[in-house]
C-alpha positions in Angstrom: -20.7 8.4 5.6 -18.0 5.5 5.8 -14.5 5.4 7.2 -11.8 6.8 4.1 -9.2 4.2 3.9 -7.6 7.2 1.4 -7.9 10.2 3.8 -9.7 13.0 2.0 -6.8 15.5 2.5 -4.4 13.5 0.8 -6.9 13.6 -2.6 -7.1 16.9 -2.3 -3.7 17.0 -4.0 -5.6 15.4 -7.2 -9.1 17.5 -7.3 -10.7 18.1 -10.9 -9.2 21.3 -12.3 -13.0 21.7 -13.2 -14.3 21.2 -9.9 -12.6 22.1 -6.8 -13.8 19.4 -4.0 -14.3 16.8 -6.6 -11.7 14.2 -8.3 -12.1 12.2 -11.4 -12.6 8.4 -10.7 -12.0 5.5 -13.2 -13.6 2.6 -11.8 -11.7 -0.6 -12.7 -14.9 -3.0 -12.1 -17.6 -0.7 -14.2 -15.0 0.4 -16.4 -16.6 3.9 -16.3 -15.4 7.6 -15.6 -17.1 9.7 -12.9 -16.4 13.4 -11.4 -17.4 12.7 -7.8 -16.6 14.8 -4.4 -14.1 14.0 -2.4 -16.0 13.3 0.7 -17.7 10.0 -0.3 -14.9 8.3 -2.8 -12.3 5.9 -1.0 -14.2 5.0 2.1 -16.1 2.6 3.0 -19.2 1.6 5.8 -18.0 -0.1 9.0 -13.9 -0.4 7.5 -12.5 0.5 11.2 -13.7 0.7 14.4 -14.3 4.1 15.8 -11.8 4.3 18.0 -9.2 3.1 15.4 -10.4 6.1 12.8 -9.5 8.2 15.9 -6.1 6.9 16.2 -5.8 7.2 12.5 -6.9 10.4 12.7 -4.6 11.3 15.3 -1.4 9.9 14.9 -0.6 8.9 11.5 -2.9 11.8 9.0 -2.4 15.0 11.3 1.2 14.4 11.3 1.8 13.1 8.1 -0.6 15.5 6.4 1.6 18.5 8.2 4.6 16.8 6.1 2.5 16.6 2.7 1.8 20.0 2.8 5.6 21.0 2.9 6.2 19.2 0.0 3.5 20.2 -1.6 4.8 23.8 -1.0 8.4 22.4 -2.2 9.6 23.0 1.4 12.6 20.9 2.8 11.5 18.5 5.4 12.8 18.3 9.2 14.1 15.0 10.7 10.6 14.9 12.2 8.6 15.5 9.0 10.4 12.9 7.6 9.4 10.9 10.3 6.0 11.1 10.0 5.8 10.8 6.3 7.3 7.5 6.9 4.8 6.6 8.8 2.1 7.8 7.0 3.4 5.6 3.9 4.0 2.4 5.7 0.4 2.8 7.0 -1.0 3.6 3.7 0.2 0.1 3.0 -1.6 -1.6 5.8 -5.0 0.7 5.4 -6.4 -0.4 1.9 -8.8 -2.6 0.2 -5.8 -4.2 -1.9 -3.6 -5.1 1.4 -7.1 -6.4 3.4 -8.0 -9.0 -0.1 -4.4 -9.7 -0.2 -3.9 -11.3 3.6 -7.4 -12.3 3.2 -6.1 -14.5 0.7 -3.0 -15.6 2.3 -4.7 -16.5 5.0 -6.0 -20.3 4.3 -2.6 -21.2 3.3 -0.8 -19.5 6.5 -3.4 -22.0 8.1 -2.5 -25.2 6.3 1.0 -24.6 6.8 0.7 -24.5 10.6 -1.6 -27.6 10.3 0.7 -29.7 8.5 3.6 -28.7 11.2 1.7 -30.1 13.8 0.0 -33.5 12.2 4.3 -34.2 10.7 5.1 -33.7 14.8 2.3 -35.9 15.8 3.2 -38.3 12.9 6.8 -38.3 14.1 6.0 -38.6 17.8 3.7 -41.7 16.8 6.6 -43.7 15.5 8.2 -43.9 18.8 7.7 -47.9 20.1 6.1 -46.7 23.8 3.6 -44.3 22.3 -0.2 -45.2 22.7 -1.9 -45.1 19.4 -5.2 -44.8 20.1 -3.7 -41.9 21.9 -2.1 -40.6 18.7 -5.5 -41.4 16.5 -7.2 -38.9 19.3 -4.8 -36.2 19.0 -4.7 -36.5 15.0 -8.6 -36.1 14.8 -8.7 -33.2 17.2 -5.9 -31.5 14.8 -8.7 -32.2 11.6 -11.3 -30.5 14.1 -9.6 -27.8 14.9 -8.6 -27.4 10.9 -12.6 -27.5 9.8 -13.5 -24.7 12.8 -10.8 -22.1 12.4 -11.3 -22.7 8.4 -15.0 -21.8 9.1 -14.4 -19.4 11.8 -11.2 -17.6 11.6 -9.9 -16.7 15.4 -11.2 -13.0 15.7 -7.4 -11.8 16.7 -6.7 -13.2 12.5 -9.5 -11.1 11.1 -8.5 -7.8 13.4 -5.1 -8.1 12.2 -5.6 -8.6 8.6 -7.9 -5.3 9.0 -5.1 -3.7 11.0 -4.1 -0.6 9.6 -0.7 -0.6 11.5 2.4 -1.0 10.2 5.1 -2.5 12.0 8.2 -0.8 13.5 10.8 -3.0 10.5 8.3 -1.5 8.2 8.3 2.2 9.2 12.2 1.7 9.9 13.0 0.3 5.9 10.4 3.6 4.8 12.1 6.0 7.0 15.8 4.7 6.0 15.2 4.7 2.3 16.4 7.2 -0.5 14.3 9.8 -1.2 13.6 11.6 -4.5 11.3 14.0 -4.4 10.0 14.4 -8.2 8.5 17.4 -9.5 6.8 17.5 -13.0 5.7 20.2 -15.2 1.6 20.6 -16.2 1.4 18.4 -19.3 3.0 15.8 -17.2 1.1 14.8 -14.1 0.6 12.0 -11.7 -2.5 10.2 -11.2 -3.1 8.2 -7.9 -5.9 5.5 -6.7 -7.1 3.5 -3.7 -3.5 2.1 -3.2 -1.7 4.6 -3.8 1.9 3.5 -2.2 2.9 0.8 -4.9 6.1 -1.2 -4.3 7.4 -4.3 -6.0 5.5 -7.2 -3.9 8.2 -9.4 -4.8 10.8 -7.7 -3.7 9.5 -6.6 -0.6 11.2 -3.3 0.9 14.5 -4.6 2.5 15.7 -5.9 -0.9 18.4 -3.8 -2.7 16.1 -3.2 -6.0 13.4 -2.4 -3.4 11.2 1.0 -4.5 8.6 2.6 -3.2 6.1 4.9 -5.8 4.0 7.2 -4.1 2.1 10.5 -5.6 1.6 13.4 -3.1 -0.1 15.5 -5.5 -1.1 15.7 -9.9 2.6 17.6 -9.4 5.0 15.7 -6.9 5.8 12.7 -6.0 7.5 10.4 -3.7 10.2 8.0 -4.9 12.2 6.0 -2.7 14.8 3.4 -2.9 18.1 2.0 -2.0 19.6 4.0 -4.5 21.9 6.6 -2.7 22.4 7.9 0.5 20.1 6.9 3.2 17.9 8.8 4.8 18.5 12.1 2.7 16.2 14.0 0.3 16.7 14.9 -3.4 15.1 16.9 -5.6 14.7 16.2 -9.6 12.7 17.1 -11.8 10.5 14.5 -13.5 11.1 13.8 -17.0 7.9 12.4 -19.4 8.7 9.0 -19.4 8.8 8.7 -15.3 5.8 10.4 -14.9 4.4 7.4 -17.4 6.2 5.0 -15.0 5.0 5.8 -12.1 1.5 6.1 -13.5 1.6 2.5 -14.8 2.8 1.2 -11.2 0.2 3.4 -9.2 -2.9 2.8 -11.7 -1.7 -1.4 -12.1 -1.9 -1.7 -8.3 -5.3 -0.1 -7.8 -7.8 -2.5 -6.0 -10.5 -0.7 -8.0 -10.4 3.0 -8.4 -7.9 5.5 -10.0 -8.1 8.8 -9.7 -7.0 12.3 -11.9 -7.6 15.9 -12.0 -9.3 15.7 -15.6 -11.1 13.0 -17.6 -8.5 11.6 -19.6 -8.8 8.1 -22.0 -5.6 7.2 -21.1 -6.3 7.0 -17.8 -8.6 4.0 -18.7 -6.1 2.6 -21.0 -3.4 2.5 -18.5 -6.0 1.3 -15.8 -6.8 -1.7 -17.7 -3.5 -3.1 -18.9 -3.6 -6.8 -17.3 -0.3 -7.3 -17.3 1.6 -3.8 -17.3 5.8 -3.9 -18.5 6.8 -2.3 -14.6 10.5 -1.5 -14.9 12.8 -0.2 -12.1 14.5 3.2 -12.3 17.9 3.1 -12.0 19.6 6.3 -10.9 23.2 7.0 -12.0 24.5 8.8 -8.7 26.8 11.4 -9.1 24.6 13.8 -11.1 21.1 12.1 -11.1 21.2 11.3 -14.6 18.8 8.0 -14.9 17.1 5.1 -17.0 14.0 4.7 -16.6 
């Protein structure tokens, strides 16, 4: 059994209506439907360390899973609760396959960027009339050294923190500070989820006014935050057809490969496949949660 970078209890929320302990999985890469238990889907040999899945364990899903179930039961949250939803969230960021490719890829270009600071400084520093250059030729080649072995061999604190499942403090802080809308649908409408299950506009980021965060916490509820409102509080709506769609498109367009659903459903494959998915922001009109969505 592998390390869950989707913790088990969380998918519980989505089990097959036809199978308790099971959840339908559309696979993005086979392009194929399976009704698989719980226990084996979202995790992955060798993904932490041991005593990392400890911490996990310990600190973030514990807590955070305590906070779920309120919801879940449509109970208010404490101050505390909130809290550790928060950080649950901002680490469900950090933990999945998506976020590991993503700084994966980001990676050779951080590189380059701090190689080309330091060859400009030893460029500039060469142009100075007392400056050996023989000296400067020595100190340019050990820069193109250095480049070819870290490009080979990425520093092991690089790897460890692209597989870091932490989030920082800024991160939990912008999670914990947001609006919250807590949106309950009806049972023809229902949420889906997947391997990256909290989707937020990349481009934006999460300190940006049109920030949002999407995040199911069950085929009934989910999590909707923004700048939209006052901070920190909790509201309750009720989720009308067309958000439910929306946040389906967001959560199953930001899958890394699998999405998941109570029931077998073809649209789940249609919406799973859209390359390019029309994403659009919710806009909340304040005073009596009327929206566009």
């Amino acid at each position: 059994m592998g390390h869950h970078y989707v913790p088990q209890q969380y998918l519980k929320g989505f089990e097959a209506s036809d199978e308790p302990g099971a959840i339908w999985t559309y696979d993005k890469k086979t392009h194929r439907f399976a009704r698989i238990p719980i226990r084996v889907v979202a995790q992955e040999a060798g993904y932490y360390d041991p005593e990392i899945e400890e911490e996990l364990s310990k600190l973030v899903e514990g807590p955070g899973h305590s906070s779920l179930a309120k919801l879940r039961r449509h109970e208010s949250l404490s101050g505390d609760d909130r809290l550790r939803l928060a950080m649950y969230v901002a680490t469900m960021m950090m933990r999945v396959p998506r976020r590991h490719r993503k700084a994966s890829e980001l990676m050779p270009s951080v590189l380059n960027g701090v190689i080309d600071e330091v060859r400009s400084r030893i460029e500039e520093w060469a142009k100075r009339p007392d400056v050996d250059q023989e000296l400067v030729a020595r100190r340019l080649a050990e820069v193109e050294h250095a480049h070819r072995k870290v490009s080979q061999d990425p520093p092991t604190e690089v790897v460890e923190q692209i597989r870091s499942p932490w989030p920082s403090e800024k991160v939990v802080g912008l999670v914990h500070g947001m609006t919250w809308r807590i949106a309950m649908s009806n049972g023809e409408n229902r949420f889906l989820t997947s391997d990256n299950p909290a989707y937020f506009f990349e481009g934006y980021g999460l300190g940006a006014p049109e920030a949002e965060i999407t995040f199911p916490l069950a085929s009934d509820i989910a999590l909707l935050a923004s700048w939209q409102g006052v901070p920190r509080s909790v509201i309750s709506v009720q989720a009308w057809p067309e958000l439910v769609k929306e946040v389906n498109r967001r959560v199953a367009s930001g899958a890394e490969r699998f999405v998941f659903y109570d029931e077998r459903r073809d649209w789940v494959a249609t919406v799973s496949e859209k390359p390019n998915p029309f994403l659009r922001r919710i806009s909340w009109q304040l005073e009596g949660e009327t929206r566009e969505a």
